[in-house]
N, C-alpha and C positions, 0 to 999 in steps of 0.2 A: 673547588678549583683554587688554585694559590694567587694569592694576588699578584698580579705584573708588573710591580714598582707604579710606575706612571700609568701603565698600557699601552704606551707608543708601539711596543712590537711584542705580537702574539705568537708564538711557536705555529710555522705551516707545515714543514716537509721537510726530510731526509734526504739529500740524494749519496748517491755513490756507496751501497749498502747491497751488496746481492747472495753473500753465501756467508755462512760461519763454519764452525767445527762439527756440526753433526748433519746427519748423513740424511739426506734430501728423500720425501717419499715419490713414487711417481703412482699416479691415481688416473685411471679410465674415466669419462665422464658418457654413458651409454645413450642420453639423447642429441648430446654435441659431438657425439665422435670423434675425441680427440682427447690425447692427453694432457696430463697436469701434472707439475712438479711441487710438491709446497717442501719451502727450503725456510729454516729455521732460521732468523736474522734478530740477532739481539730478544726483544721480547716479544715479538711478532712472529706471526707465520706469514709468507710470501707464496702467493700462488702465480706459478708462471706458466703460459700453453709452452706448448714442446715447438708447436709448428713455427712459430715467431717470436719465443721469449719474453713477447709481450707479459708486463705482470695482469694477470688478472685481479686480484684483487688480496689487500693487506688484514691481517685480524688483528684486533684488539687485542693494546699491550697487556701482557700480562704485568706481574709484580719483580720477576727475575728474570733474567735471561736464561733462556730456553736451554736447557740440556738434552732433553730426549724427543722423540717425533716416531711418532707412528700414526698411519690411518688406516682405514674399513670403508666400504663403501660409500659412505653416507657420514662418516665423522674423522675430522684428524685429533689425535691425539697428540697433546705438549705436555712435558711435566718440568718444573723446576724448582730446587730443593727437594721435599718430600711430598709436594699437592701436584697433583695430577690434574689434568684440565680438559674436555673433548672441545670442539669448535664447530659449531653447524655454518652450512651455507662460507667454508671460509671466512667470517669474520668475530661472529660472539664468543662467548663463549655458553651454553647451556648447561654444561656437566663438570661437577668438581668432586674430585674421589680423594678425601683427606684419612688415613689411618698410618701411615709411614712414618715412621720413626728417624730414616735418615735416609740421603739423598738418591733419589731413584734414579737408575741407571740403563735400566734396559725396558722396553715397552712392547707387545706384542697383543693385536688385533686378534680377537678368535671367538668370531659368530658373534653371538649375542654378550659376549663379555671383554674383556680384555683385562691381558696380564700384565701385572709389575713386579720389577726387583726390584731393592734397593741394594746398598754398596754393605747393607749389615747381612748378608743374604737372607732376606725377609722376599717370599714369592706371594702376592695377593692377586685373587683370581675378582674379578668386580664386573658386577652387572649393569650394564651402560644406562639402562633406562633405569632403575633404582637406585642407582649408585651405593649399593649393599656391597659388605665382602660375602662371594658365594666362597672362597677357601681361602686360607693361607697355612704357607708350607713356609716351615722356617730351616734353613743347612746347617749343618759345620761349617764355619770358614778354613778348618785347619785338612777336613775330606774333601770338601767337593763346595768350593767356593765361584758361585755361578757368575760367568763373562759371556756369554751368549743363549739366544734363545731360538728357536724356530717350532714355528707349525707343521709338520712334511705333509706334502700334499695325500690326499686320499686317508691319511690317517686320524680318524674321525676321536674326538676329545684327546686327542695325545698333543702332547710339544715334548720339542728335543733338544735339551740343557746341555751349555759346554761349561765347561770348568776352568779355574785358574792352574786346576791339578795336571788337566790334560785328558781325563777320564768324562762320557758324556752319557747322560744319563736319558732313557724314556718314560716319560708320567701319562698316567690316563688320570683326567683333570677332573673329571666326571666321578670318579670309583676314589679319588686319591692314592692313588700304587704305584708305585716303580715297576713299571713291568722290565725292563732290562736296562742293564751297565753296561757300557763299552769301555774298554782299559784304554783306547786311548793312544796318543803316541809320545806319552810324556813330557808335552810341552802347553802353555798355554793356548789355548781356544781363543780365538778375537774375533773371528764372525762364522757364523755358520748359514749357509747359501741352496735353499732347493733347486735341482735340475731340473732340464725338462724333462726329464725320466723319472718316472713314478720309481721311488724305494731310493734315488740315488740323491746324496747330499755332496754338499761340498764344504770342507773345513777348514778355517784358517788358522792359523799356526802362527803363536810369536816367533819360530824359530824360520820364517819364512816360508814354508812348506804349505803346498795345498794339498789336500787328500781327499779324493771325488770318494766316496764310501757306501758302498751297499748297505744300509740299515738294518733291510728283511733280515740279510742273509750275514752280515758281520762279516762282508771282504769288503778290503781294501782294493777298488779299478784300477786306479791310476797315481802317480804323487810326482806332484811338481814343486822344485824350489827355485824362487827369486834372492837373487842376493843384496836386497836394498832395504832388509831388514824383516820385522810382521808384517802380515797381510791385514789390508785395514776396512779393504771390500771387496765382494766376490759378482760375480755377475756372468749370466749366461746369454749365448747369443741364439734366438731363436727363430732368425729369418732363412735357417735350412743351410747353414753352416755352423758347423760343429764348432763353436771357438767358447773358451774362455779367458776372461778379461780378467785382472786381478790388481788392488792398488796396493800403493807402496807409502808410508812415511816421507820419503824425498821425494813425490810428486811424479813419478811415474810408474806405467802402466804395461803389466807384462799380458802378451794375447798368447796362445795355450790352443794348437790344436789338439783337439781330442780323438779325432780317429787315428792320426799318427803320433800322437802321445809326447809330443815336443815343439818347444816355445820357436812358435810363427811368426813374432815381429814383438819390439819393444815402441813404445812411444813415451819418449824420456821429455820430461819437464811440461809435462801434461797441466799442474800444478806446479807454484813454485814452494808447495807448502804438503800436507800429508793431502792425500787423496780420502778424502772423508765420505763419501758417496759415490757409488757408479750401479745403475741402472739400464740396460738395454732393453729399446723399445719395443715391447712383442710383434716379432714378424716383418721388423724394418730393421736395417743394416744404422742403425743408429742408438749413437751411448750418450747419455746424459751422465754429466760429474761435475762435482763441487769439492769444494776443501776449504779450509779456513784461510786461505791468499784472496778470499772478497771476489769468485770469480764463479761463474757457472760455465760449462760450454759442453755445447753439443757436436759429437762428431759424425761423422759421416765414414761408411766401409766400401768405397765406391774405386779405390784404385789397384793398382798391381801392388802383391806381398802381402795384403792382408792390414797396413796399417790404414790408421785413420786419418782425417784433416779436420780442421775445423768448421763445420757450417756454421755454425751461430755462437757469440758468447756474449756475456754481461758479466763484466769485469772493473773494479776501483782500484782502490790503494788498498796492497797488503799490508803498510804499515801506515801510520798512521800520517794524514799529511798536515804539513808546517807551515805551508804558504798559500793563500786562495787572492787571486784577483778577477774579476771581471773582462773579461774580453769582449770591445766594440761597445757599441752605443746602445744594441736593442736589449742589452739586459737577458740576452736568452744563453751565453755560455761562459760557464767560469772555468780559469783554468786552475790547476790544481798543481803542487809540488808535493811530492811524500816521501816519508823515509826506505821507499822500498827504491828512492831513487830513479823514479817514471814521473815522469808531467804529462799530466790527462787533461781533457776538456768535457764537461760534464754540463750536458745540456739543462735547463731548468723547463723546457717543453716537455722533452720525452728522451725514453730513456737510449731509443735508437738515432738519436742523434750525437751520444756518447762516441768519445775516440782518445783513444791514446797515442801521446808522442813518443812514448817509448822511452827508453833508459838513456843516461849520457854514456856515451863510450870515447875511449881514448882513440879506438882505431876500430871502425865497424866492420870493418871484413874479420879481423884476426876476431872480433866479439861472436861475430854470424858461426865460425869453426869450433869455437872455446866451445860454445853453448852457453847455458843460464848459469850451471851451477859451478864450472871451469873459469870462467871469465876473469882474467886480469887487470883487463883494461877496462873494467865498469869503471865509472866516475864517483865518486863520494853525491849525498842526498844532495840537493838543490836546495841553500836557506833564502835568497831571496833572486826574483825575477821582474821586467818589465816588458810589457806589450804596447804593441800600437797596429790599428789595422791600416793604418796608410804606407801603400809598395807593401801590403804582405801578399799581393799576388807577384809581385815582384822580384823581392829575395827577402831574407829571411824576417821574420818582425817580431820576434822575439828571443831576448836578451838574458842569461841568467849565468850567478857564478854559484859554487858551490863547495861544502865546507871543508875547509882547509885545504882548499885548492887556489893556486896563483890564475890560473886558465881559466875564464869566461868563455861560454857556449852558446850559440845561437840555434835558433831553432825558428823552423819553416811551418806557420801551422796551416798552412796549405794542403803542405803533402805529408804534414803529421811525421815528421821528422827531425830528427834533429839536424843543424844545418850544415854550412857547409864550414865557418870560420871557427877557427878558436884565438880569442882574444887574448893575449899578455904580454905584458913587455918586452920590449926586444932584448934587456940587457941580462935574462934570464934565458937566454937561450931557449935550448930543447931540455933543460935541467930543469928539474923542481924541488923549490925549496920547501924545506920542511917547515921552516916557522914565518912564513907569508903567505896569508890567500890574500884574495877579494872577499868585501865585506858588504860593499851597496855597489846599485847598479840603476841608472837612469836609461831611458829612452826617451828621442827627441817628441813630440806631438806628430811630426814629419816623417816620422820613421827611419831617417837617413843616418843619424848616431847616436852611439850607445858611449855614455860616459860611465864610468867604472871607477871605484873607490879603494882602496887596498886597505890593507892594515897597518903597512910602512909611513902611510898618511899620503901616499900619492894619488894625484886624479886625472885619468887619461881620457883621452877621445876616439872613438873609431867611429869608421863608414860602416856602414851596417850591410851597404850593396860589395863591399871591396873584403870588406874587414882588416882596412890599412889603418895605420897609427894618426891618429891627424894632432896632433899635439897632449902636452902635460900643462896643468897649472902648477906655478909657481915657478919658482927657478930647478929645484931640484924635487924637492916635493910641496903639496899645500898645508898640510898640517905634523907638526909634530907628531903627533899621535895618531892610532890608526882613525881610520875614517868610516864614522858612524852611518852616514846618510848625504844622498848627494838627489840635487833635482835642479831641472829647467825648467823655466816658466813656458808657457805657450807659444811665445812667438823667438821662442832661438837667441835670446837675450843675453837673455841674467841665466849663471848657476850659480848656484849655490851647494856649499860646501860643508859639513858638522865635521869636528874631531871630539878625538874621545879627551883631549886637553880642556876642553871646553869652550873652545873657539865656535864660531859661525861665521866664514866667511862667503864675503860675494863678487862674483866675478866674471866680468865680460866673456859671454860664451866664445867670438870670436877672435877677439883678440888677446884671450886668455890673461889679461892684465887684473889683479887685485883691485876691486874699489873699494870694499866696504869691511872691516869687521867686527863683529861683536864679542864681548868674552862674559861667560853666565859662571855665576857659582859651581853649580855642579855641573857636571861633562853632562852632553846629551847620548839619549839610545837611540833614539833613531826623530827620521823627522818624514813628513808628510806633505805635498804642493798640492792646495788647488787651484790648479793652472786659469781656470775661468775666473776668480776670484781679486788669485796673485796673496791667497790667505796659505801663511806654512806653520803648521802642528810640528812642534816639537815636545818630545816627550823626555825627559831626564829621567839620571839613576837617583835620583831622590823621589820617585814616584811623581812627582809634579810634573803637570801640562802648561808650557807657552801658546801663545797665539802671534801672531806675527806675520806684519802687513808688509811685502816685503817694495812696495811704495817707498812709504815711509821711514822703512827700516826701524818701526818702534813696535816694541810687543805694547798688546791691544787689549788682551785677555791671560789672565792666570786661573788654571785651574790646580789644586789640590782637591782627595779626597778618598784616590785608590793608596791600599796598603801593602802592598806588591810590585814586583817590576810590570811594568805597562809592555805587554807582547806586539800589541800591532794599534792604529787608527785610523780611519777611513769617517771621509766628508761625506756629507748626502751630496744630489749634483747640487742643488741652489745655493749651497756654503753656508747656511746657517746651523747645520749642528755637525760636530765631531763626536764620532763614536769611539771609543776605546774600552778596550780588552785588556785584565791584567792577571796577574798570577794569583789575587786574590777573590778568584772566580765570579768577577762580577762583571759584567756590559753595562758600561755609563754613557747618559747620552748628554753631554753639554748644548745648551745653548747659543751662539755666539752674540747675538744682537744685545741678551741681556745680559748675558756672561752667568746662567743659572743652569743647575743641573735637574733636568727635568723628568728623566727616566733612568731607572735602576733593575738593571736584571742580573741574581743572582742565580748561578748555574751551579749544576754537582761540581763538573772536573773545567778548571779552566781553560779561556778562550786559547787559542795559540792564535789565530788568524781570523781578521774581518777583510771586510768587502762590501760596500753599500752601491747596489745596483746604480747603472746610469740613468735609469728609471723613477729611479728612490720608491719602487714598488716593495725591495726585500731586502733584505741585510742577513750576509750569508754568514756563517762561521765555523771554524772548527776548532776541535778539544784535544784535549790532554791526553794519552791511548784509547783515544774513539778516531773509526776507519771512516764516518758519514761527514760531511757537509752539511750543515743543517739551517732552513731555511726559514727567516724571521718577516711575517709580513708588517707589515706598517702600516698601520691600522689610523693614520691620519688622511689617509688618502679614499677610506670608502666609510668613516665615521667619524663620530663627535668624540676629541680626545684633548682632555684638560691638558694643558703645555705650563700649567702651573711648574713653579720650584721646588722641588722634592725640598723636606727642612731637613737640617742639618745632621740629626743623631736617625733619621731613615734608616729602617734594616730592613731588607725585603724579604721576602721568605722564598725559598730554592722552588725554579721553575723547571720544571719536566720537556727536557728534550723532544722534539718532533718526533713522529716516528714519520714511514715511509707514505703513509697514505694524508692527504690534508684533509688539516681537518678545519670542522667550522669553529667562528670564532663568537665566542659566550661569552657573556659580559659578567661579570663579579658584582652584581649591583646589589647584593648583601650584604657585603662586607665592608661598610663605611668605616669600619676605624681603620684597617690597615690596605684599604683602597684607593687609590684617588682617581675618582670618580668625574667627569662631566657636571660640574654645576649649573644650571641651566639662569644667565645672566637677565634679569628683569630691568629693564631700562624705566627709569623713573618718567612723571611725565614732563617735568621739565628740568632741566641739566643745570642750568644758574638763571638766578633771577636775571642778570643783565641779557640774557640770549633771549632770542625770540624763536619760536616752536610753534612747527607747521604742523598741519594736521594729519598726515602720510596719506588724504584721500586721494582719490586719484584724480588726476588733470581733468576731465570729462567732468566731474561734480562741477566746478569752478573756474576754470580758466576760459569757459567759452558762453558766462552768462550776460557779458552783455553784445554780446554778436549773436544772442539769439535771433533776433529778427531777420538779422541775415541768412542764418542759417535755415531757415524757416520755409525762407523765399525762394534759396536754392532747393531746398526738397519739396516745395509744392508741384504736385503734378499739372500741366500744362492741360491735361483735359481729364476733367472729374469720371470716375471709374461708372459704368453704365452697367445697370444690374439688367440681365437678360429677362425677358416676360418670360414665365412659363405657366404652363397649363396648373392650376390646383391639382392634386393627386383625385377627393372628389370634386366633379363640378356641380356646382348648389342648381339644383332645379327650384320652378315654382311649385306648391302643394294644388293636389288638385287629380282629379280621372287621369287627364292627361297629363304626360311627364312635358315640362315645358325648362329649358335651360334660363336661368340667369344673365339678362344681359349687361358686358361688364360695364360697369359706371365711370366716367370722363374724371383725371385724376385735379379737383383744386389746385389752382399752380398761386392764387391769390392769399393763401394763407401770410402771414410775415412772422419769421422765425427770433424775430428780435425782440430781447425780454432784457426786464429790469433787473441785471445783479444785485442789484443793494437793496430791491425788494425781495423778490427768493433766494437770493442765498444763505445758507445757513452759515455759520460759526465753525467754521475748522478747528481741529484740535490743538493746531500750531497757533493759530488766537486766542483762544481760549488758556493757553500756559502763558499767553504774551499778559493777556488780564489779570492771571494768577497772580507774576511775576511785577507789579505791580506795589502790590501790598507784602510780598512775602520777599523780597528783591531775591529772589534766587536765578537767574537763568540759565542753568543746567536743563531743565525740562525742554526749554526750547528751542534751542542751538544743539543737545543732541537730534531732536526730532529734525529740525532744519538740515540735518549730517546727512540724515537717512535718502531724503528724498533727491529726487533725479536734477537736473538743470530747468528744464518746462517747469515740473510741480513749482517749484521755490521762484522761477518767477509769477503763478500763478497767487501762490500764499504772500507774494509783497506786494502784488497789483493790486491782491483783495482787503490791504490794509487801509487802503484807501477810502473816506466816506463815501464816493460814487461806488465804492466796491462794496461797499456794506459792513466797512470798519470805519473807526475815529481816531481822531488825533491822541488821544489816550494811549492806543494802542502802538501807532505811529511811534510816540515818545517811547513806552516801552522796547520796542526797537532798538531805536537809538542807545539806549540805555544798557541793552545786550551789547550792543558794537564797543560800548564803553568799557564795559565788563570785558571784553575777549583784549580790549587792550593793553586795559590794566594786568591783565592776569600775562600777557603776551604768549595764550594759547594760540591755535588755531588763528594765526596771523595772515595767513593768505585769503582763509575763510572772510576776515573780518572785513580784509581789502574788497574784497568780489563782492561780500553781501552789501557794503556800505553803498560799494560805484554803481551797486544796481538798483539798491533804493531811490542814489541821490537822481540817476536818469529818470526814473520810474514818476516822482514827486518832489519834483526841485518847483514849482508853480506854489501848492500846496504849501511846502516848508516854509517858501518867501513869504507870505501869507498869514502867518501861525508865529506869535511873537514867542511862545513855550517851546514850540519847534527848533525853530529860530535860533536861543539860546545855547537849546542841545547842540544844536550842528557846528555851532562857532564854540563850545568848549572843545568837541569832536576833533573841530581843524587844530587847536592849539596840539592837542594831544598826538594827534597825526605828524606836526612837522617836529617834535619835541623825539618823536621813536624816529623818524626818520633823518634826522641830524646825525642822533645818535650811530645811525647802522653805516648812513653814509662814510663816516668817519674812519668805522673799519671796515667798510668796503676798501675806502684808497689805502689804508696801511697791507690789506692782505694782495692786492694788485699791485703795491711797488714792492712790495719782497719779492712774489711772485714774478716780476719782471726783471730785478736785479737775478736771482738765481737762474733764470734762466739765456740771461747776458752773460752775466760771472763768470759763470761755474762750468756752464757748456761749449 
């Protein structure tokens, strides 16, 4: 696996990804009854049920993106380049068929083998469980250059070849033989389709044309032409009406009755892209299609005339999108801007929580008549927007302009629409100028206005519930130059204003008056507020990042380090790191507290767009001609991830895009030189000689040893436990003829339990090191063992120090001498307190007594109030800072 700069974020998940250009299988599953679509998406297969779209389940990326797809009962077949691949269970892959010379283009399932072309016309016949070539058949390209393939039903070892020529040939695959040639209708072949009529096919034609054709018997049934160019998929309806479907290049779909031999209904703009797949579900009035506009959809044949409607789709961005933010607080929907010109909402739960707003239009009624591919009044892409979910059940809550347009758009993401206002000044009339748009665009925290930035350098206000003008900054306009970035703090204050002069101005939201501004070296590209913070990211054309308090009004933080224009930045929520995205296809994650760059991800094709969840769970992004979203988790939130400073000459090595399914995350813990890894911190045992170091045991060892006896008092039971009389199991008879019982005997109650400790008892182990410890001064051995034991034990081992306990003053001293020791050393300093205060209670008679005692104990005190001057001291200095800061400052 490649290393991940730091590790802060590990590739999860793809979203917004459901179809590409080649042509989707659909697959029975016989003990689930129901079917399955597996649709070819970058370098994965996608299996989706038919009944709910639901995916089922993603395979394993391959090395290229998928060009071909076929499956058999039990295997799908991918190939890309010239290696061929099967896929058991939808995800591994088991089988690799390598002998191609150049790119394979056609695939076809048959029994125990399966066929390949490739584009040099090279036919290989391969047996799926050996992975041997059982044939290859090599063409002409200049006779009979193969563009389609088919099995015909009932036709046992035979497939039937179309041509670029026009002319389609019969093989028995078994024998190797052309058993027959058909001439054809001199045009190319582009799919060839069995009916549900045993001997009848169906042909498509670049010149439009479909040709239903007798095989057996070499007649031609029936011939239908579309005029929306080749036929790109053929497809029969099998639920006891005779229709044929057929796609088109422009994304529509001609239906084709076949008893009366003439087209029964179109459905135009099926796709906004070529219609790459269509499939009808045996026996049910439903068609499954895909195409390369990133859409699947299932229709339904349920109304008058024979056309279709949509019952289910999973649909993204046809082209690629520019703009991603987060929508609300729980981190579950982001929206989306793309260049097909729609803003989507693409759940991060699942995938049916997905919804589009639809395209901007100028005028939606005359859009609803034009159609898709008619339309005048579509709007240019969206390059930047902002959201807010407060009043979006209200009116509209979100805000966006777009490129090279003067006229800002509102949109209702309620009812998934776009909304009711179009924002632009008034002195532009109904006219639109050619060399003015909008260029940034703010929303308040409150929802209630949308401030908008031009390229003239002017900065206006609207209602968001009205979509009235509520004033301009400045007198005429705010900046010379057009206007890079514009934002408001949280509480409806302060905006703030960038031009591309290199100004920063700031200015009273309300009363629109100038207070503040700043002029930088170089002009800025765009800037960034986090509003909880009141921290703004500015990003300049000289690749350098600001930081900037906008309090204070002083930048805080510079960063350099990217070698490209900087695309987009996004705060985590707590405001300590900025992420940014540049053209130099890296994701850098700054620190702000240290002003250090702590993670580095370099990607294939560069970021266009970040988003860092309100969660700070994920960090979303998109790229450079990629259609997915793709989903970075942050891996500080469920493990140990060194936040060290990446060093300066860092090169990371290029990370692999998510695919659609997550995956888990694996640690690189091999690769220490170009890893940075978690070092795992060893804390000394003491930090400086002047600090004094506790022992981390826990309170219960020490804090309650001399309230033993109270405690003691309180847990004594008020009446002693009474053990019940019971029978012996046997009961003892006397010996003897007759059996005679044991009468039981009166229990001594005159015994006395009281004995001499310091005659029986023996030498504890914790004595016996205090006597070691003596001649060898070490007291390590006895102050660990003293750690170990409970609060009781350890006042039982200092009562027993005592001569009536059956130790001596020898030992006594030794003691003391430990206490000295843990002072000196200013280890285990709470220990020393508890042990000292429960000696001195235990034997303060004794020590008065004992003039060697005596001594110890009065060095002891000197030593005791010598540490404790000391701490006192910084006790009050860290309790009057302490008290001023929280006077001060609060």
């Amino acid at each position: 696996m490649a290393c991940k700069g730091g590790g802060l974020f590990v590739g999860f998940r793809m979203l917004g990804r459901f179809s590409g250009p080649v042509a989707h299988v659909l697959r029975y599953h016989s003990r689930h009854r129901q079917f399955y679509a597996a649709i070819a998406v970058g370098r994965s297969v996608h299996t989706y049920s038919v009944n709910k779209l639901g995916i089922i389940a993603v395979s394993n990326a391959l090395q290229g993106d998928i060009t071909c797809l076929a499956a058999d009962r039990m295997l799908i077949f991918a190939s890309y380049d010239n290696i061929l691949h099967a896929f058991a269970r939808n995800k591994e892959v088991v089988h690799t068929y390598e002998g191609h010379k150049a790119n394979i283009h056609l695939l076809q399932p048959f029994g125990d083998h399966v066929i390949s072309v490739d584009v040099d016309n090279v036919l290989i016949v391969w047996n799926i469980q050996s992975e041997d070539e059982y044939l290859q058949v090599d063409f002409d390209k200049a006779t009979f250059a193969v563009s389609a393939i088919l099995h015909p039903s009932t036709y046992l070892n035979k497939i039937l070849l179309g041509s670029k020529q026009g002319s389609l040939q019969l093989w028995n695959i078994r024998s190797n033989k052309l058993l027959y040639t058909f001439p054809g209708w001199h045009s190319t072949v582009t799919t060839l389709e069995q009916a549900p009529a045993v001997d009848v096919v169906a042909v498509g034609l670049v010149s439009g044309h479909v040709i239903v054709h007798n095989i057996k018997f070499d007649e031609t049934l029936m011939k239908f032409q579309q005029d929306w160019g080749p036929i790109t998929a053929i497809s029969f309806r099998t639920d006891g009406h005779p229709v044929m479907a057929a796609g088109s290049p422009a994304g529509h779909i001609a239906l084709w009755d076949l008893e009366e031999k003439k087209l029964m209904c179109q459905m135009q703009d099926a796709h906004s892209t070529a219609v790459a797949g269509m499939s009808f579900i045996p026996g049910e009035p439903l068609l499954i299609t895909n195409g390369a506009d990133n859409a699947i959809r299932v229709w339904i044949f349920d109304g008058p005339g024979g056309t279709g409607r949509v019952l289910r789709s999973r649909m993204g961005h046809s082209a690629p999108p520019t703009k991603i933010r987060y929508h609300g607080q729980n981190g579950e929907q982001i929206l989306s801007a793309g260049q097909d010109g729609t803003l989507q909402s693409f759940s991060t739960v699942h995938d049916k929580f997905n919804k589009s707003l639809g395209r901007g239009s100028i005028n939606k009624k005359k859009s609803k008549k034009k159609g898709l591919k008619f339309d005048t009044m579509v709007l240019p892409p969206i390059t930047a927007f902002a959201s807010e979910v407060a009043h979006q059940s209200d009116w509209d809550s979100i805000v966006a302009c777009h490129q090279g347009y003067i006229t800002c758009t509102t949109w209702n993401y309620q009812k998934t629409s776009m909304g009711a206002h179009k924002l632009r000044p008034a002195e532009y009339g109904k006219h639109r100028p050619i060399d003015k748009c909008a260029t940034a665009v703010d929303i308040t925290s409150c929802g209630n206005f949308a401030v908008i930035g031009l390229s003239t350098g002017q900065v206006d206000v609207y209602n968001m519930q009205s979509g009235i003008h509520r004033g301009r900054y400045g007198k005429e306009r705010a900046h010379e130059g057009a206007i890079r970035g514009v934002a408001v703090d949280g509480l409806n204050q302060l905006t703030i204003s960038a031009g591309s002069e290199g100004l920063l101005k700031f200015w009273k939201f309300k009363t629109k008056e100038l207070i503040y501004s700043m002029e930088f070296s170089s002009s800025p590209s765009g800037i960034l507020l986090h509003r909880d913070s009141g921290i703004l990211g500015i990003a300049f054309d000289d690749f350098s990042i600001s930081i900037l308090d906008i309090e204070t009004r002083k930048i805080v933080r510079t960063f350099s380090g990217h070698h490209g224009r900087i695309n987009d930045m996004t705060f985590s929520p707590d405001g300590r790191w900025l992420i940014t995205s540049s053209m130099d296809c890296t994701i850098k994650t700054w620190d702000l507290p240290s002003g250090c760059l702590i993670d580095c991800i370099l990607v294939e094709s560069s970021a266009v767009s970040l988003a860092m969840s309100p969660t700070g769970d994920f960090l979303a992004s998109t790229h450079v001609d990629d259609l997915g979203i793709y989903l970075w988790a942050n891996r500080s939130l469920y493990s140990l991830v060194s936040l060290r400073p990446l060093p300066a000459d860092y090169e990371p090595l290029v990370v692999t895009q998510p695919s659609t399914c997550p995956v888990q995350d694996v640690d690189a813990s091999g690769d220490e030189e170009t890893c940075n890894e978690m070092i795992e911190y060893v804390s000394p045992e003491q930090l400086g000689e002047q600090l004094v170091t506790f022992s981390s045991l826990p309170e219960s060892r020490w804090k309650y040893l001399l309230s033993l006896d109270v405690i003691k008092k309180k847990n004594k039971p008020k009446m002693p436990p009474e053990v019940p009389k019971s029978a012996p199991f046997f009961i003892p008879t006397v010996p003897g003829f007759i059996p005679r019982y044991i009468a039981p005997q009166e229990e001594k109650t005159t015994q006395s339990k009281i004995t001499n400790l310091g005659v029986l008892a023996q030498k504890s182990d914790f004595y016996i090191h205090l006597e070691e410890a003596l001649t060898t001064d070490d007291y390590a051995a006895p102050l660990n063992f003293l750690k170990n034991l409970g609060p009781s034990n350890i006042e039982i081992e200092l009562r027993c120090l005592a001569p009536e306990g059956g130790g001596s003053t020898e030992v006594m001293l030794s003691f003391l001498r430990m206490i000295g020791m843990m002072l000196d050393k200013k280890h285990n300093f709470e220990l020393a307190q508890a042990y000292l205060a429960l000696f001195l209670k235990l034997h303060l008679k004794i020590l008065s007594s004992e003039p060697n005692l005596m001594e110890e104990v009065s060095r002891l005190s000197m030593q005791l109030e010598e540490i404790w001057f000391h701490l006192r001291s910084l006790f009050s200095q860290s309790l009057c800072v302490l008290t001023y800061m929280k006077s001060a400052l609060l």
